[in-house]
N, C-alpha and C positions, 0 to 999 in steps of 0.2 A: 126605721123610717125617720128622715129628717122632718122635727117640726118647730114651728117657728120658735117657740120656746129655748129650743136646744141652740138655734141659730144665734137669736138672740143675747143668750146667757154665755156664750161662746165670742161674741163680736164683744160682749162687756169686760170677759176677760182679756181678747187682744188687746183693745182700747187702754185696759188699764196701762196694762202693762208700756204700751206704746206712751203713755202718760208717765209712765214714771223716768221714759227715758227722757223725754221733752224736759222736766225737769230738775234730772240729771247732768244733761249738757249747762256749761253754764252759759250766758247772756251775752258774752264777746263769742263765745265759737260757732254760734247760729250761722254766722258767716265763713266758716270752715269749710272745702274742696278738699275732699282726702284723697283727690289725682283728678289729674288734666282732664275734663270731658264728665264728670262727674256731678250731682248736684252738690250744692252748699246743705248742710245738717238743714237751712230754712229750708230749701226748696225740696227737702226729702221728703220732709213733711207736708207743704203742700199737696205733692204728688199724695199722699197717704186723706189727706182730706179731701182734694178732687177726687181721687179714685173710688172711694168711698161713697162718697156721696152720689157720683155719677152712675155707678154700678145699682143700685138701690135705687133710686131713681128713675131710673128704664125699666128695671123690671117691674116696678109698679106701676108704668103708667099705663093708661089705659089702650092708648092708641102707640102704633109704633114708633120707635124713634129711630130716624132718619141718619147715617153719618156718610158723609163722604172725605176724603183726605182734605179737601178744599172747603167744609163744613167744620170740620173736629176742630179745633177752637170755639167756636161758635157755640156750637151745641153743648159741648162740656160747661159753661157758661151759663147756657141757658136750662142744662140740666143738677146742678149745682148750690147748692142755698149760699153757702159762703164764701163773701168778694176775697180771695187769697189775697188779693193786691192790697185790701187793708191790713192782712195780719204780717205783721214786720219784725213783732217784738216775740220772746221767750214769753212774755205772758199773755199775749196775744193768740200766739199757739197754743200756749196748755186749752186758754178757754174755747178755741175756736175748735179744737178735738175734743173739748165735755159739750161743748152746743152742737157738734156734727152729729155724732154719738146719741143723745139724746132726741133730737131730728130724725134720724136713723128710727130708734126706738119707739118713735109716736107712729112717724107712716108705715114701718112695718106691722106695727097694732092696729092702727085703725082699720085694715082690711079683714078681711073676711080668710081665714084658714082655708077654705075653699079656693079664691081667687090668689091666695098664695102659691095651690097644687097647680094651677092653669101654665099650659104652656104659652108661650109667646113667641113671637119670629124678633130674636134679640138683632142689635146694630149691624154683627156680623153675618148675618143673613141665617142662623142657626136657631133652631128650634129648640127654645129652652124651656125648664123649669123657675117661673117667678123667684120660688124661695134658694132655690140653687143656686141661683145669679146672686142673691145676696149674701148666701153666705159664699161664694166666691170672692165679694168685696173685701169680706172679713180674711181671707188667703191671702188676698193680692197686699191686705195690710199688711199680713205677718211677712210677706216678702220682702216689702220696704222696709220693715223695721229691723230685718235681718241687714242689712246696710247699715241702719245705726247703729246697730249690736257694734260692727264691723269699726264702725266710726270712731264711735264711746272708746274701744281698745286702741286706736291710733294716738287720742285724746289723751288718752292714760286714766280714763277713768273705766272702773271696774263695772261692769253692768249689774244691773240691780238682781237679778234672777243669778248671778255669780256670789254677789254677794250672800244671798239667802241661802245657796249651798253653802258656802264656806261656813256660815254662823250656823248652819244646824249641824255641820261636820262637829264643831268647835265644841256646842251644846253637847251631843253623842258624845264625843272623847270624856266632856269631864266627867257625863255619869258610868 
């Protein structure tokens, strides 16, 4: 059985991780398009803190939330704690995914385990599970961040989770 705990401690570990890439990239490639139609490394991450945020957000609110194609800007916005359009900068990013993240962390706490099991009628018109939807935000993370993985190698930089294999391989070989 998924509980919030498990969610939680799971969305920490994506976060990190998604954090160490943010860190990884350096400060000129924020603006990087790795092909035509593609977002820039910033705006991947956007995508990674609107979706995040939005997703958690509706399933905890009380009353339903509303989207129509002619809405969604609006409502992503309004369901959203953090203005994307301020963060511009590498370091603006790392802090704006530990204050999402942390965000995340309070309003899924403050509820009730119980109001977490409640279903609700989510955007799509589909009857969901509150704590499911959230940790779906936590998926749809790891989704985008699989595009940075992507990026980071285009980059020529070795992704962190690459690097940790190779240095325990390294460690093993010399005992």
């Amino acid at each position: 059985m998924i509980t919030r705990q498990i969610v939680l401690d799971s969305f920490k570990t994506v976060r990190g991780n998604t954090l160490e890439i943010a860190r990884d990239i350096p400060d000129e490639k924020y603006s990087f398009c790795p092909a035509e139609g593609a977002g820039t490394v910033l705006e991947m991450f956007h995508k990674i803190i609107r979706f995040t945020e939005f997703m958690t957000t509706i399933s905890l609110a009380k009353d339903p939330v509303v989207v129509t194609p002619e809405t969604m800007d609006a409502v992503f916005v309004a369901n959203t704690q953090t203005d994307i359009s301020k963060v511009t900068t590498k370091a603006q990013v790392i802090a704006a995914l530990e204050s999402s993240l942390a965000g995340i962390i309070a309003r899924v706490e403050a509820v009730p385990e119980s109001f977490l099991n409640e279903s609700f009628v989510a955007p799509d018109t589909i009857t969901k599970v509150r704590l499911w939807v959230v940790n779906c935000a936590k998926e749809q993370e790891m989704g985008l961040r699989a595009q940075l993985y992507l990026t980071e190698r285009i980059l020529g930089i070795i992704p962190h989770t690459t690097r940790r294999q190779m240095q325990a391989q390294t460690e093993s070989a010399k005992s």
